[in-house]
Residue, then its C-alpha position, 0 to 999 in steps of 0.5 A: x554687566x551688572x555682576x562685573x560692576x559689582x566684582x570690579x567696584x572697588x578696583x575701580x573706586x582704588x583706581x580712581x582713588x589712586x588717580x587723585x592722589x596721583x594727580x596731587x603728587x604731580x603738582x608735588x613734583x612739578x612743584x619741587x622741580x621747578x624750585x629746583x630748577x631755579x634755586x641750584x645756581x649751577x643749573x642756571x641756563x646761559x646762551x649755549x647750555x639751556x637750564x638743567x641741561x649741563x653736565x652733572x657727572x660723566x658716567x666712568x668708561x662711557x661717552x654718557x653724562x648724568x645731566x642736571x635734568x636726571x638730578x633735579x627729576x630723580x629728586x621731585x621723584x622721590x619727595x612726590x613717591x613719599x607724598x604718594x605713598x603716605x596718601x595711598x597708604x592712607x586713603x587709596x588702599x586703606x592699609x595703614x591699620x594692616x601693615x607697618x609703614x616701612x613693611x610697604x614703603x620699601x616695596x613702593x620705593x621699589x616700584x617707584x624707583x623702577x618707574x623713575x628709571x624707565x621715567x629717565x630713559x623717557x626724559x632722556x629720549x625728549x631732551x637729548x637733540x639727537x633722539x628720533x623722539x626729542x621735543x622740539x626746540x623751536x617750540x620748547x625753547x624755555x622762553x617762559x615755564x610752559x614752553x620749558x622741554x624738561x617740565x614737558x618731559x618730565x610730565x610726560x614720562x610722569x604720565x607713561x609710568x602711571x598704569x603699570x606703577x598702580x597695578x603693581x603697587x596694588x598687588x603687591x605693595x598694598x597686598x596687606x589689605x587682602x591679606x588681613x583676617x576679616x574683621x570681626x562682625x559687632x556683637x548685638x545683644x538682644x534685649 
């Protein structure tokens, strides 16, 4: 067990790491969001279309629509994966001295945008009223901000992209870090 600590250690460390810097960029998210959420006046809900629930644009030869809800989450997104990225470069992975910026953003753009499409089909499958998994509207009827279904949603899809998104972001968008030469050991002279 001991030996399996000691291998695992500093995965586990990143994990844990990964997890914080997570967790801030969920509130980044939220944050972003619910501004959004109430500083678009053409998301404003009324009596027969709830907030962020109206149609943004219809997807040409398809009876789909992108929803504001798809916006404003693509958004908070991307403002939270830039948050996340710098703080991970930075504190997670330690890589921010063993690679250029762009070298490994661009990848964990990648991995995010991967996440924030599963993500969509996740918030598209709790908000749409005729999905087997949708939120109930009885209970998140968006009569204050913790009964809201998008938030709900969202934090949810949030939540069910995490674990693939460190592992792939470990091994491959901050590879930098096992693959920079070892350091130098500090020459000692004896005196």
């Amino acid at each position: 067990m001991r030996a399996m600590l000691d291998r695992y250690s500093a995965s586990l460390v990143q994990l844990i790491r990964f997890g914080v810097v997570g967790g801030a960029g969920v509130f980044v998210n939220m944050a972003v969001l619910i501004v959004a959420a109430k500083a678009f006046p053409l998301v404003w809900p009324s009596a027969a279309i709830p907030e962020g629930e109206g149609v943004w644009m219809a997807i040409p030869a398809t009876p789909f629509n992108v929803r504001w809800y798809h916006v404003m989450s693509a958004v908070a997104f991307l403002i939270a994966n830039l948050f996340n990225f710098q703080f991970n470069r930075w504190w997670t992975f330690k890589s921010s001295k063993h690679a250029g910026w762009f070298k490994e953003y661009w990848p964990f753009l990648t991995v995010g945008l991967v996440s924030l499409a599963v993500g969509q089909v996740i918030i598209t499958s709790l908000m749409h009223p005729m999905s087997p998994i949708a939120l109930p509207t009885s209970i998140f009827d968006g009569s204050t901000g913790f009964r809201n279904r998008h938030y709900w949603a969202n934090l949810i899809s949030i939540a069910a992209t995490i674990p693939v998104s460190f592992l792939v972001n470990k091994f491959w968008t901050f590879r930098a870090v096992r693959t920079a030469p070892p350091a130098e050991p500090a020459c000692t002279s004896s005196s």
